[in-house]
N, C-alpha and C positions, 0 to 999 in steps of 0.2 A: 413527443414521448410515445412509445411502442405500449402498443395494449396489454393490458393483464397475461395474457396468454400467449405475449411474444418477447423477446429475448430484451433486456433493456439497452443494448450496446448497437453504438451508431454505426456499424458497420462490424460483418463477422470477422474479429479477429482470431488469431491461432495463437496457441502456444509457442512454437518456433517463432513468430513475431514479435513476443514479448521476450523470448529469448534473446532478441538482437538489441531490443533496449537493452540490456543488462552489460552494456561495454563499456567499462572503465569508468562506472560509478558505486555507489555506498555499497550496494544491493550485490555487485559483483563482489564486493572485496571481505563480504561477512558470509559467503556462499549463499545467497538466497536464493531459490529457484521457483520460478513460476507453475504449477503443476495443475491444474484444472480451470477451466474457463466454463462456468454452468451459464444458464441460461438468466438467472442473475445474482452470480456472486464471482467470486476469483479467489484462489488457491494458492498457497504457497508452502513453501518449505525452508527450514534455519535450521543449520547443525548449530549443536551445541559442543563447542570445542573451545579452544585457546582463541580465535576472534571474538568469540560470542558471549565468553564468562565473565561474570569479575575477576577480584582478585581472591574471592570466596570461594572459588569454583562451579558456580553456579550460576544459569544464564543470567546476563544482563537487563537489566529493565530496558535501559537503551536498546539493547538487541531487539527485544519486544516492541520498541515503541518502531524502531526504522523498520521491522519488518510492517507490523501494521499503517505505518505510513504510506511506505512503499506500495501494498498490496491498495492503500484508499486512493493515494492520488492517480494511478494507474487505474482500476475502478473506474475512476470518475472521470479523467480523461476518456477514455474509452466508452462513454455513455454520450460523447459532446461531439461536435467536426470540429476533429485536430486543426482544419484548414483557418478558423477563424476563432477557437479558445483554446486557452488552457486553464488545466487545473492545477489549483496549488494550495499546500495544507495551511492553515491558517489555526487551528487551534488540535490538539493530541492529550489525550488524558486514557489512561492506564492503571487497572486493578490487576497487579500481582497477587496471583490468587496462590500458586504453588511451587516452588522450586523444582527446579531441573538441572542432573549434573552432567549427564550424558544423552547423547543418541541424536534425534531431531523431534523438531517440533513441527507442525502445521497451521498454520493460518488462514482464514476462511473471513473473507470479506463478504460484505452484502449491507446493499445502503438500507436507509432506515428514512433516508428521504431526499430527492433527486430533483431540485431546484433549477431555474434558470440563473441565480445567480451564488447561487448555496447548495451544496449538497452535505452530508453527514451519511460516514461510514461506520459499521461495527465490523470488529476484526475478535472472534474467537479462536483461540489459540491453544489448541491442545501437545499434549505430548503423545507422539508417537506410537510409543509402546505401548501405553497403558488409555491411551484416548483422554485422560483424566484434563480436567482445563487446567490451566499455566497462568491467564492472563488476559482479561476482556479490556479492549478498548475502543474507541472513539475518537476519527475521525474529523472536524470540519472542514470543507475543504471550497475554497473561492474559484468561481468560473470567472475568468480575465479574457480582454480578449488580447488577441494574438498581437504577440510585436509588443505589450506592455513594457512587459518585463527587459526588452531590450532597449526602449526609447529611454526608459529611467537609468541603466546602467552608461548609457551614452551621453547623457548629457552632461555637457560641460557647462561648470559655473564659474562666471567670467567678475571680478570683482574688481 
């Protein structure tokens, strides 16, 4: 774990590289954009349009909860060596604070506590225009190690 006074992430990632994550999953297909990488948090951005609303016109809670999912388990991978864990959400809870009918929003993760086998994110979420918050939520999220997740989806059960 990196000192008080240095970056918490296990290797300096960039923007353009979390950009290349974003191929042909959730996060691509509701426009979400990666947009700041501080020293310890992560940034993001969600239009509010026709992907993002209900049927109310007004953003989605869901919209909310993938962007803040998105923004924690990225987070939290990104504090671990990719080489030998991953991160994965394991619990998301979300206070819709304000409605939104247009423009974009922004999302701004920063852990709340950084585990070797647990970590817990918060994701504030404002709206754009007005800075006003949208939507606080939270994060848990499981450090696995590597290859889990694919030894389980492989295995055959022979009866």
């Amino acid at each position: 774990m990196p000192s008080s006074d240095q970056a918490i992430w296990f290797k300096p990632y960039t923007l353009t590289y979390l950009e290349g994550m974003r191929n042909a999953n959730m996060g691509t297909h509701i426009g979400l954009e990666f947009t700041q990488i501080g020293d310890n948090f992560l940034e993001g951005t969600l239009p509010v349009d026709e992907r993002t609303t209900q049927p109310f016109g007004i953003l989605h809670g869901g919209a909310s909860c993938v962007l803040s999912e998105t923004l924690g388990s990225v987070a939290a991978w990104m504090t671990i060596d990719p080489e030998k864990y991953r991160a994965v959400g394991i619990e998301i809870n979300a206070n819709h604070i304000r409605a939104v009918t247009e423009g974009t929003v922004i999302g701004r993760c920063s852990p709340i506590h950084i585990g070797r086998r647990t970590q817990v994110w918060q994701t504030d979420i404002e709206e754009s225009a007005t800075g006003k918050r949208v939507c606080l939520s939270r994060l848990t999220v499981s450090i696995i190690e590597q290859g889990t997740l694919s030894t389980q989806k492989n295995k055959v059960i022979v009866e």
